[in-house]
VEXLO-302997 format. One record per residue (C-alpha): residue number from 1; y, z, x. Coordinates in steps of 0.25 Angstrom, whole numbers, plus 5000, padded with zeros to 4 digits. Example, Ala and Ser with C-alpha at 12.3 -4.5 7.8 and 13.67 -1.06 7.14 Angstrom:
<pt n="1" Y="4982" Z="5031" X="5049"/>
<pt n="2" Y="4996" Z="5029" X="5055"/>
***
This chain:
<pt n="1" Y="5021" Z="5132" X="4999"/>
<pt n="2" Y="5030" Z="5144" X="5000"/>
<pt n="3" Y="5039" Z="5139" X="4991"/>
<pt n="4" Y="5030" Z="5138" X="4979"/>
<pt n="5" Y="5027" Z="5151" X="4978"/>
<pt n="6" Y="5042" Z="5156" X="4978"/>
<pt n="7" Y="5043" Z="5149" X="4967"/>
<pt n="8" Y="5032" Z="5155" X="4961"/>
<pt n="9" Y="5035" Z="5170" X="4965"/>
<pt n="10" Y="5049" Z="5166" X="4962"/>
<pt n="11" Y="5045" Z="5163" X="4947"/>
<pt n="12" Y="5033" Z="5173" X="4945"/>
<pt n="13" Y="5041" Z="5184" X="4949"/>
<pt n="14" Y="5040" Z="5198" X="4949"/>
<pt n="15" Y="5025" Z="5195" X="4946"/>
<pt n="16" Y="5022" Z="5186" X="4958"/>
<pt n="17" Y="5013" Z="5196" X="4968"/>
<pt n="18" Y="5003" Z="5197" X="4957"/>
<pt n="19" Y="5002" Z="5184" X="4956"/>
<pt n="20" Y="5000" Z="5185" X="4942"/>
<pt n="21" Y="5001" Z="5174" X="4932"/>
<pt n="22" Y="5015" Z="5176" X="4925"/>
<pt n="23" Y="5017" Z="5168" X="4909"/>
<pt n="24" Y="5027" Z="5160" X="4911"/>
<pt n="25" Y="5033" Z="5150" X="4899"/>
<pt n="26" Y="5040" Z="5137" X="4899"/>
<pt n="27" Y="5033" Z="5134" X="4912"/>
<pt n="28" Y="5026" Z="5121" X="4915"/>
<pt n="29" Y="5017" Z="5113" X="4925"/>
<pt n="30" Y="5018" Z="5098" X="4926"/>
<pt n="31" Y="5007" Z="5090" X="4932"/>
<pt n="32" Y="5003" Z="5077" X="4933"/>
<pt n="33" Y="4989" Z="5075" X="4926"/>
<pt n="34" Y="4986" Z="5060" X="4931"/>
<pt n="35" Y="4992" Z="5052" X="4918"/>
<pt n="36" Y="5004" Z="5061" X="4915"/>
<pt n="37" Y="5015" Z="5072" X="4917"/>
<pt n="38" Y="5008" Z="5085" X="4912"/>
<pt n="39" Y="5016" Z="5099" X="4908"/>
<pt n="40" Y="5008" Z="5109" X="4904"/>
<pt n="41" Y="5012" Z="5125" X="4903"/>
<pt n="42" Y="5011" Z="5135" X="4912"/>
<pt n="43" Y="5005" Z="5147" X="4904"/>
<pt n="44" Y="5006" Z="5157" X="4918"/>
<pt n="45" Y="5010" Z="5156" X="4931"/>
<pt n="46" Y="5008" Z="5164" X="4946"/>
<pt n="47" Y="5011" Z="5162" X="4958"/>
<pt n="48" Y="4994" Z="5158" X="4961"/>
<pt n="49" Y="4992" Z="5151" X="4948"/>
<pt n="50" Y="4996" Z="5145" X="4935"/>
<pt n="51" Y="4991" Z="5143" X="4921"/>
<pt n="52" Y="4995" Z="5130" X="4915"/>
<pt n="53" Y="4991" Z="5127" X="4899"/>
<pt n="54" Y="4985" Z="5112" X="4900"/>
<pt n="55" Y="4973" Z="5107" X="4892"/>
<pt n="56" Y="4968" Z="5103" X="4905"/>
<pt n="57" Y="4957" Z="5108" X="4911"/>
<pt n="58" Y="4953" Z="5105" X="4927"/>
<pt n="59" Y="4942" Z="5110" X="4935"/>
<pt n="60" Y="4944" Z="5124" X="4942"/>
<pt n="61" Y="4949" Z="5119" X="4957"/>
<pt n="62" Y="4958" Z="5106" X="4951"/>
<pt n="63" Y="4969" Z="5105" X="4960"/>
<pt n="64" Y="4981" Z="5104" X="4949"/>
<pt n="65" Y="4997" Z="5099" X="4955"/>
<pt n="66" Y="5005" Z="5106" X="4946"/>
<pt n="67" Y="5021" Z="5106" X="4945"/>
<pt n="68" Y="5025" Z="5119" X="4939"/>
<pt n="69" Y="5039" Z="5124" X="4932"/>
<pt n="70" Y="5048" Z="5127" X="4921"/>
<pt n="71" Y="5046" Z="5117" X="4910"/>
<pt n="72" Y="5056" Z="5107" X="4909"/>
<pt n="73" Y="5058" Z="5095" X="4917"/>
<pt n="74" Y="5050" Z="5095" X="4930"/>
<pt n="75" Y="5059" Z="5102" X="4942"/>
<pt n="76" Y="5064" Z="5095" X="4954"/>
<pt n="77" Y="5069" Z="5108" X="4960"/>
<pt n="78" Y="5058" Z="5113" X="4967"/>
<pt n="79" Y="5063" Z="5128" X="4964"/>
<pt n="80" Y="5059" Z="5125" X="4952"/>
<pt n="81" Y="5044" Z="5120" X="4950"/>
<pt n="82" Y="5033" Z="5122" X="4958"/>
<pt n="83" Y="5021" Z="5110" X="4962"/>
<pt n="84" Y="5010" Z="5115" X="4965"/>
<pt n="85" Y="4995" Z="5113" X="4966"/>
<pt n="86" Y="4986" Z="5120" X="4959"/>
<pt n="87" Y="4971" Z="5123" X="4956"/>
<pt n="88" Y="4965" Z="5127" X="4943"/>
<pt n="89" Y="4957" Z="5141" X="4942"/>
<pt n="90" Y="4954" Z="5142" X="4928"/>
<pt n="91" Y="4955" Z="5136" X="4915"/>
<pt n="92" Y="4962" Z="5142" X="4902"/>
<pt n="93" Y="4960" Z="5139" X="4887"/>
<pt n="94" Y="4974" Z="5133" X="4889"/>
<pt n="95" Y="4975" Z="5130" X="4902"/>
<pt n="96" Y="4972" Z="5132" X="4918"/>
<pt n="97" Y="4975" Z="5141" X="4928"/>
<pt n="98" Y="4978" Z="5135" X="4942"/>
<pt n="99" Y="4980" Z="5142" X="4956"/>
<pt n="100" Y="4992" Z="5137" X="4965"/>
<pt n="101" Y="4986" Z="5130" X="4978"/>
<pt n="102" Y="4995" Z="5131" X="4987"/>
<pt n="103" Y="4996" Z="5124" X="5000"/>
<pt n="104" Y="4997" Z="5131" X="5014"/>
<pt n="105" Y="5012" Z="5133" X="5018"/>
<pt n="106" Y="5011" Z="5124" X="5031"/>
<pt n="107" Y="5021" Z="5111" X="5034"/>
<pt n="108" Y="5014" Z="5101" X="5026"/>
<pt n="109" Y="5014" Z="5109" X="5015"/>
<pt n="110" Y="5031" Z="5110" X="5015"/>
<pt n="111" Y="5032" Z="5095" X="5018"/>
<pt n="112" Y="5024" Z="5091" X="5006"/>
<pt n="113" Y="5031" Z="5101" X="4999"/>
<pt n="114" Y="5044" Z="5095" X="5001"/>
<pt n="115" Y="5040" Z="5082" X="5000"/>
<pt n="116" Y="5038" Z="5086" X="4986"/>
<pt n="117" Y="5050" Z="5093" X="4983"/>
<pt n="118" Y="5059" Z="5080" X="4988"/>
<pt n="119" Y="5049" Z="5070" X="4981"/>
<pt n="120" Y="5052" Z="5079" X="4969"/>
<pt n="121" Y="5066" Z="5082" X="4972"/>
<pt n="122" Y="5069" Z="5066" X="4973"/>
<pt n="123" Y="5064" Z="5065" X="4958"/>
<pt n="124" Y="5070" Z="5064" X="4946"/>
<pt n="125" Y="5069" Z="5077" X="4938"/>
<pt n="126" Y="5067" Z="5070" X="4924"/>
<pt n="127" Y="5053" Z="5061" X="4930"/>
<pt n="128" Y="5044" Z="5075" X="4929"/>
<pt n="129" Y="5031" Z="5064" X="4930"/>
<pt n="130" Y="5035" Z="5058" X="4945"/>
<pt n="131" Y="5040" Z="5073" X="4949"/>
<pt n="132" Y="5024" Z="5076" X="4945"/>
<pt n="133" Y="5019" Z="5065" X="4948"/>
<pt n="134" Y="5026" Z="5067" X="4962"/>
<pt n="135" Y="5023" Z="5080" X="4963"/>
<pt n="136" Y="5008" Z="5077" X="4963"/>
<pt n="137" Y="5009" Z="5066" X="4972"/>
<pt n="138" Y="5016" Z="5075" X="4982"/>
<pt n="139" Y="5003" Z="5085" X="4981"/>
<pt n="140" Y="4992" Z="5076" X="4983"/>
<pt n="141" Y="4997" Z="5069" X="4993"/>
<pt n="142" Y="5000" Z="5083" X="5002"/>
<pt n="143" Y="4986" Z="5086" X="5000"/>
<pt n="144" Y="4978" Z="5071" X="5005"/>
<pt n="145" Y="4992" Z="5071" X="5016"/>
<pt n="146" Y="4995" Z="5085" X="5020"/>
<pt n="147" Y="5000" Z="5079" X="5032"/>
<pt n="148" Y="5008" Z="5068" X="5026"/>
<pt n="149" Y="5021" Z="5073" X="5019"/>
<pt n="150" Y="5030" Z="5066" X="5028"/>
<pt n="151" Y="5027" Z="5052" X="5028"/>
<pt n="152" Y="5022" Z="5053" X="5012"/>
<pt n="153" Y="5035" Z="5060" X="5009"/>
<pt n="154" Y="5042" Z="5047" X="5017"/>
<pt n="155" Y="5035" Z="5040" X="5010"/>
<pt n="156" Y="5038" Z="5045" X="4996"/>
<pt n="157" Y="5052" Z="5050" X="4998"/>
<pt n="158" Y="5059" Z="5036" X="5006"/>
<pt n="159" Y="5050" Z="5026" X="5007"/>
<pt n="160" Y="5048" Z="5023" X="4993"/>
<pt n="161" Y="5056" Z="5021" X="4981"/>
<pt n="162" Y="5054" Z="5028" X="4970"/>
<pt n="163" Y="5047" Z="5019" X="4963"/>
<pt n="164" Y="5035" Z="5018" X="4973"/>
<pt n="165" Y="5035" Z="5033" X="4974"/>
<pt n="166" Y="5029" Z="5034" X="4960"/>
<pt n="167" Y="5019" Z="5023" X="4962"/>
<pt n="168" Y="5016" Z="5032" X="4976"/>
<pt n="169" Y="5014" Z="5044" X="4967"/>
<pt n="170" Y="5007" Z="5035" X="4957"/>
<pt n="171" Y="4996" Z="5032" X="4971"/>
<pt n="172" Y="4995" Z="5047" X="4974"/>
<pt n="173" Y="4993" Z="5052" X="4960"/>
<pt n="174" Y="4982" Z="5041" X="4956"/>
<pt n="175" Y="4975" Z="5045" X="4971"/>
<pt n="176" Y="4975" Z="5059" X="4966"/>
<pt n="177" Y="4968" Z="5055" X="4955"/>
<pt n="178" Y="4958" Z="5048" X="4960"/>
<pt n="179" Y="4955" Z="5058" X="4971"/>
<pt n="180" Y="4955" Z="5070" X="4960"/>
<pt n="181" Y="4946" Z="5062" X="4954"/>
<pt n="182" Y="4934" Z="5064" X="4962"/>
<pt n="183" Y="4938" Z="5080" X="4967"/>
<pt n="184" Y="4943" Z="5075" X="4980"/>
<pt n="185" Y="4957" Z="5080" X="4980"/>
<pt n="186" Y="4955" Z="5091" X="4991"/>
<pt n="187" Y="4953" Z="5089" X="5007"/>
<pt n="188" Y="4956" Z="5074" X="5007"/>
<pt n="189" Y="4969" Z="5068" X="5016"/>
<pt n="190" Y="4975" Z="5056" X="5017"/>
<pt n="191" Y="4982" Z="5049" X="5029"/>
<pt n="192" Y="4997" Z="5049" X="5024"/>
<pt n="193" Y="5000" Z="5038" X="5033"/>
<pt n="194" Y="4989" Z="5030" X="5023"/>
<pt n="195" Y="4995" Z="5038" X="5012"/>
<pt n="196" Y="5009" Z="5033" X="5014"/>
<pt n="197" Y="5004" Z="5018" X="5014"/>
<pt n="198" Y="4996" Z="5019" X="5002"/>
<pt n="199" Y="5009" Z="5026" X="4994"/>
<pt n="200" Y="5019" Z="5016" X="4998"/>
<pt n="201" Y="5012" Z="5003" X="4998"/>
<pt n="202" Y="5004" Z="5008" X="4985"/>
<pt n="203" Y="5018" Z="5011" X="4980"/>
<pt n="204" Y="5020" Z="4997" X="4980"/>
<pt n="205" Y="5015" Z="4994" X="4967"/>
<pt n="206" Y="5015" Z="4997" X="4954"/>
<pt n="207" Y="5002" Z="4992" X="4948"/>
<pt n="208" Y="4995" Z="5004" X="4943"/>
<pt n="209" Y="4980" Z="4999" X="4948"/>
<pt n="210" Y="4985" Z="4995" X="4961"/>
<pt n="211" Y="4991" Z="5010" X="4964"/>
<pt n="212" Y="4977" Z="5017" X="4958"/>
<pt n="213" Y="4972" Z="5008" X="4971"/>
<pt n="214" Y="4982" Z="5014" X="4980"/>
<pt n="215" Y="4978" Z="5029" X="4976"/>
<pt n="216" Y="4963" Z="5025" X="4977"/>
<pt n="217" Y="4968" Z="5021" X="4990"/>
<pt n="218" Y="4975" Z="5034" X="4993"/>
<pt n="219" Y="4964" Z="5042" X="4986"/>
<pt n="220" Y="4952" Z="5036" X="4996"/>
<pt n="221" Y="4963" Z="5037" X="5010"/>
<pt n="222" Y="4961" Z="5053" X="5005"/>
<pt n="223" Y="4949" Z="5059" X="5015"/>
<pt n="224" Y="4945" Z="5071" X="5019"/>
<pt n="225" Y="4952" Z="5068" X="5034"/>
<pt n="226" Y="4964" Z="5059" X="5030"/>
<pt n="227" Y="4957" Z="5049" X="5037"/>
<pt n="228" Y="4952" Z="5036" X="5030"/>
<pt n="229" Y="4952" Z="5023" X="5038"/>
<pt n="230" Y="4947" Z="5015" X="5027"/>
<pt n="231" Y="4957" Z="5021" X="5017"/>
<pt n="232" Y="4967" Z="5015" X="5029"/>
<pt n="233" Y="4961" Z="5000" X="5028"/>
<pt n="234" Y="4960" Z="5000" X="5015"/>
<pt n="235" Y="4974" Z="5005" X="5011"/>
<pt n="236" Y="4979" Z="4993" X="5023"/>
<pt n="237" Y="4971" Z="4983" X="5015"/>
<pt n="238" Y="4975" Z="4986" X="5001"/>
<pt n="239" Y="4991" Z="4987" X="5006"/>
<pt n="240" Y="4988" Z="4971" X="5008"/>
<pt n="241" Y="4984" Z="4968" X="4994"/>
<pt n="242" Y="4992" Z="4964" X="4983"/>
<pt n="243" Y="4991" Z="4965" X="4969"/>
<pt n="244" Y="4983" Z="4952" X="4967"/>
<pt n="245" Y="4972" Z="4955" X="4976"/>
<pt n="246" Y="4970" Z="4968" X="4973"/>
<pt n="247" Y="4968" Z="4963" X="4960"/>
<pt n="248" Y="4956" Z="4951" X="4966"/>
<pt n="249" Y="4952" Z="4965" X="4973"/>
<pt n="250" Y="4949" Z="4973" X="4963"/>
<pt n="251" Y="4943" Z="4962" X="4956"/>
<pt n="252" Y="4931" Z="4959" X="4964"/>
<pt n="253" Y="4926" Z="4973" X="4968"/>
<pt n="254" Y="4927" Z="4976" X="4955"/>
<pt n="255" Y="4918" Z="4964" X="4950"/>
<pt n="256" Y="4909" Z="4960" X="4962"/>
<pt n="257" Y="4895" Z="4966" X="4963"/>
<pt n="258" Y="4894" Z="4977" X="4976"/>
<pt n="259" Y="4882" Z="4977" X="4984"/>
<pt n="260" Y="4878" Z="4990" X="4991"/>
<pt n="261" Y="4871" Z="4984" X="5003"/>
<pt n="262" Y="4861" Z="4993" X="5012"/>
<pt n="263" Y="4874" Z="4997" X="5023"/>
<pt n="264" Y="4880" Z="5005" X="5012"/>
<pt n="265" Y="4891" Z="4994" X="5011"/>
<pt n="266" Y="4896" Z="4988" X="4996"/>
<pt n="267" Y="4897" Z="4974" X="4998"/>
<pt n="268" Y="4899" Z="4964" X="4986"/>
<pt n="269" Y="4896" Z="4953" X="4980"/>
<pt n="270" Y="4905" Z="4939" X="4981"/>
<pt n="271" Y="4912" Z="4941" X="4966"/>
<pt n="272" Y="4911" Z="4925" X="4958"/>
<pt n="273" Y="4926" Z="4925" X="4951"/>
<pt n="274" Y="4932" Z="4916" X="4940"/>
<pt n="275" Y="4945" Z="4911" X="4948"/>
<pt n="276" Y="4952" Z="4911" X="4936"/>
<pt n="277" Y="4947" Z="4925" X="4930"/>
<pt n="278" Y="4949" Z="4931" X="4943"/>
<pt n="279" Y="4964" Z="4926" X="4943"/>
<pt n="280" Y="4965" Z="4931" X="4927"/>
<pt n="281" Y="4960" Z="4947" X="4934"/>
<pt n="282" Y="4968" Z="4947" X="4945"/>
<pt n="283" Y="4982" Z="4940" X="4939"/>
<pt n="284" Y="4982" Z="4931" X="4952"/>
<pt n="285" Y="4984" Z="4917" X="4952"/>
<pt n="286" Y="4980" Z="4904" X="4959"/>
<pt n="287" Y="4983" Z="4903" X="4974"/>
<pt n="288" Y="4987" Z="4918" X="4973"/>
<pt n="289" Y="4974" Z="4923" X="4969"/>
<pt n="290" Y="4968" Z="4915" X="4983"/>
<pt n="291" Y="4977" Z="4920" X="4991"/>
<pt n="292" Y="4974" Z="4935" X="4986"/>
<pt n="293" Y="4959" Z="4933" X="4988"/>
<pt n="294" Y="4963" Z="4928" X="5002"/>
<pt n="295" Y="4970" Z="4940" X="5004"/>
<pt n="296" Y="4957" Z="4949" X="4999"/>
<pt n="297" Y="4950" Z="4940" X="5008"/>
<pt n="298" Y="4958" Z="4942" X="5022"/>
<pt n="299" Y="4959" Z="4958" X="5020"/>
<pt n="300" Y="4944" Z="4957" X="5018"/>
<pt n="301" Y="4942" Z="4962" X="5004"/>
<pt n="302" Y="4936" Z="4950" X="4999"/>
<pt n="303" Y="4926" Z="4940" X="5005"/>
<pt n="304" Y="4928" Z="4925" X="5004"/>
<pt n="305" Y="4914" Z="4922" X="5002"/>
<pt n="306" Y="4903" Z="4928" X="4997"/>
<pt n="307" Y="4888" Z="4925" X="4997"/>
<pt n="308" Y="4886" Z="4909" X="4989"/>
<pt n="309" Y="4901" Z="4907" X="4987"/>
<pt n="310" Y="4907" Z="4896" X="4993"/>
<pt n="311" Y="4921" Z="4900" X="4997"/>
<pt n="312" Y="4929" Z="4910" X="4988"/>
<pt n="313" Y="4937" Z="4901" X="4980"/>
<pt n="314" Y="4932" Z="4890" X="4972"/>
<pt n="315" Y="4937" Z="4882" X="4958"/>
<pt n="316" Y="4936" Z="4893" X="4948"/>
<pt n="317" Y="4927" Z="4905" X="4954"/>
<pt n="318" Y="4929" Z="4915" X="4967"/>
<pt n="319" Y="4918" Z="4924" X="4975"/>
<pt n="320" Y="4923" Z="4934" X="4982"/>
<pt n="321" Y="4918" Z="4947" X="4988"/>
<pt n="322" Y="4925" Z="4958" X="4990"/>
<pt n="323" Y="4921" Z="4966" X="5004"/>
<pt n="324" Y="4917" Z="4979" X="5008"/>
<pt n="325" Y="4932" Z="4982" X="5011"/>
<pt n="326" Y="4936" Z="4975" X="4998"/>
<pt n="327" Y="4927" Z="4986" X="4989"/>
<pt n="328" Y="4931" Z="4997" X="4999"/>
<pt n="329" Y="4946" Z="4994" X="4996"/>
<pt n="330" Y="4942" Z="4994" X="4982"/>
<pt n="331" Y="4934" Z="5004" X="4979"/>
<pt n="332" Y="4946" Z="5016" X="4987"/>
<pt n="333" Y="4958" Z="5008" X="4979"/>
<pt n="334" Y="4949" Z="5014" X="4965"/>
<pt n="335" Y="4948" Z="5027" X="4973"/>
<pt n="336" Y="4935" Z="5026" X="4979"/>
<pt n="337" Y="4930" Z="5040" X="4988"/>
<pt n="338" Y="4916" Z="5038" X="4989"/>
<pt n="339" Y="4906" Z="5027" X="4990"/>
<pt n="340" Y="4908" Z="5013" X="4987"/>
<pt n="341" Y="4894" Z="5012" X="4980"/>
<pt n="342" Y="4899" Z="5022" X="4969"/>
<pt n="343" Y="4912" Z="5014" X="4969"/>
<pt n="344" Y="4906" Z="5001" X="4966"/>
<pt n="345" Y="4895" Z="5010" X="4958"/>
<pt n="346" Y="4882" Z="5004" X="4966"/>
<pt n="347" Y="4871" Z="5005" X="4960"/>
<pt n="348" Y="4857" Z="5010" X="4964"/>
<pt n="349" Y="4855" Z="4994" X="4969"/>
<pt n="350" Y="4868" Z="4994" X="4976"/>
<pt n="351" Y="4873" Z="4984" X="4966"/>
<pt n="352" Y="4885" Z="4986" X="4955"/>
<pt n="353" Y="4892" Z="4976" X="4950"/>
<pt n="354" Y="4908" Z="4982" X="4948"/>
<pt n="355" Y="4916" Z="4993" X="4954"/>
<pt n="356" Y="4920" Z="5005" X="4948"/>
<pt n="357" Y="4935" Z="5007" X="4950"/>
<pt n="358" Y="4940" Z="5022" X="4947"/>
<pt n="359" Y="4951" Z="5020" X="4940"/>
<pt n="360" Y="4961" Z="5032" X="4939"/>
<pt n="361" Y="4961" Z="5033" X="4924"/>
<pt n="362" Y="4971" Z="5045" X="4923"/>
<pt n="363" Y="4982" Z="5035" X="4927"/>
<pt n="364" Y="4986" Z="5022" X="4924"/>
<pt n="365" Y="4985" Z="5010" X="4934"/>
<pt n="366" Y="4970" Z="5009" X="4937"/>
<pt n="367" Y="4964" Z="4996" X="4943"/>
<pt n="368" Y="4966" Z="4984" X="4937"/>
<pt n="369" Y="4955" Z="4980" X="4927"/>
<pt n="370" Y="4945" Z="4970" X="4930"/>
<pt n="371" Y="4941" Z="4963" X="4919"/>
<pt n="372" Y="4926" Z="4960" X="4917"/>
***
């Protein structure tokens, strides 16, 4: 990070060796707050730490990215702004004080520096959200891939247009979210051959719900030893979906009652549906809508048959169960670290009767509403 903290010296100077917080006026930092574009004022500033004036208050410890320089429009030129991480110390009547974090000066730390610096580079000056926006991404992913800048800076920088970059960013930010969420930021890593499948095929679409199940995918890969074989399988399952069944998907875990049984597994209960109200949820149509429960059916995420019912499809009404794997897939798709029992909120008997989704209410886009 040798170049960050010329740039400081170079501005704090003569006053640098103390380290002493130096006024400064017309000075900003730009963040991304999870719904918008934030500026807020830089009060003082040193080479260890800044004071921004925000009416926001974290935690001491909260881990803050923060782009920081002249106000104005937000620098290209990395000569000229500084992104940093920081963490809050303290809290003022007008504002925080935050310690730069600075990462150790080895090779990994260079390549994801100057990944960012081309990502940034490569945008237009005028868009200050996606240089943000980007920014942030950039920082997030060097933390859960340290190990990964070459093949996500492929992927990011040839591989996909423009377009699917900012519904890439979109997937990191929301998996960021959902992961600061429950303090579990630090010490987790992410294999970044897995993190490159689920940024380009979740880039793919632009259906808001559909990418908050890509980062609740990305955000579940994240452990504390990269290594997630599940997360493998069910990010191979979920790249086979498309729209509709996802759809059927997230209609029947949602609705059908789970069992707890004595293995500790979460099984449910063969779900009775209206053909024609389930058509009505979904937007599938006729033979369409067959032909996606088949494909449920073969990736084993729903069962054909359940206990009583005599095939899966009659006249008017279905019976279909969704598997282990089915409410597994579910439950990371919303995000889910911990057990499925507190996903699907089990109670005492080890019977509930609807999931709980997490939605990711500071952005739009959450899973699709089911209606009652």
């Amino acid at each position: 990070m040798t170049r960050r903290k010329n740039w400081l010296e170079s501005f704090l100077e003569p006053e640098v060796e103390r380290a002493e917080r130096r006024s400064v006026d017309q000075f900003a930092a730009y963040r991304w707050n999870g719904t918008r574009l934030v500026q807020e004022a830089v009060r003082d500033i040193s080479q260890t730490g800044v004071y921004i004036v925000t009416e926001d208050r974290w935690q001491p410890g909260t881990m803050v990215t923060l782009t920081l320089q002249r106000e104005g429009p937000l620098e290209t030129n990395s000569e000229r702004r500084i992104d940093v991480r920081a963490k809050v110390a303290r809290c003022g009547k007008d504002g925080m004080g935050l310690a730069f974090v600075f990462g150790n000066d080895d090779g990994q730390t260079r390549q994801w520096e100057s990944l960012s610096e081309s990502l940034i580079q490569q945008a237009k000056p005028e868009d200050m959200l996606r240089l943000v926006r980007m920014a942030e991404t950039v920082s997030f992913l060097s933390q859960t891939c340290p190990g990964g800048a070459d093949e996500i800076g492929q992927l990011l920088k040839g591989r996909l247009s423009n377009h699917k970059v900012a519904n890439a960013i979109e997937i990191a930010l929301k998996a960021q979210n959902l992961l600061a969420a429950e303090h579990a930021t630090v010490g987790l890593h992410a294999d970044p051959s897995l993190v490159v499948r689920i940024l380009e095929d979740g880039s793919c679409t632009d259906e808001g719900w559909l990418k908050h199940f890509w980062g609740g995918l990305l955000a579940t890969s994240c452990t504390t030893d990269g290594e997630s074989e599940l997360s493998k399988v069910l990010v191979e399952l979920f790249s086979k979906l498309t729209t509709f069944p996802v759809r059927i998907l997230v209609v029947v875990c949602t609705r059908a009652t789970k069992v707890l049984a004595e293995s500790g597994l979460i099984f449910a209960k063969p779900l009775p549906c209206k053909m024609e109200e389930l058509m009505q949820t979904t937007g599938s149509r006729g033979a369409q809508i067959e032909r996606d429960i088949e494909r449920l059916s073969e990736l084993g995420l729903i069962e054909k048959r359940g206990p009583g019912s005599p095939a899966l499809l009659t006249s008017d009404e279905i019976f279909i169960t969704p598997t282990s794997l089915g409410l597994q897939l579910f439950a990371c798709c919303n995000g889910q670290r911990g057990s499925l029992r507190e996903f699907y909120a089990l109670d005492a008997s080890g019977t509930q009767g609807r999931a709980h989704p997490r939605r990711d209410n500071s952005r739009s886009g959450g899973p699709i509403p089911i209606n009652s």
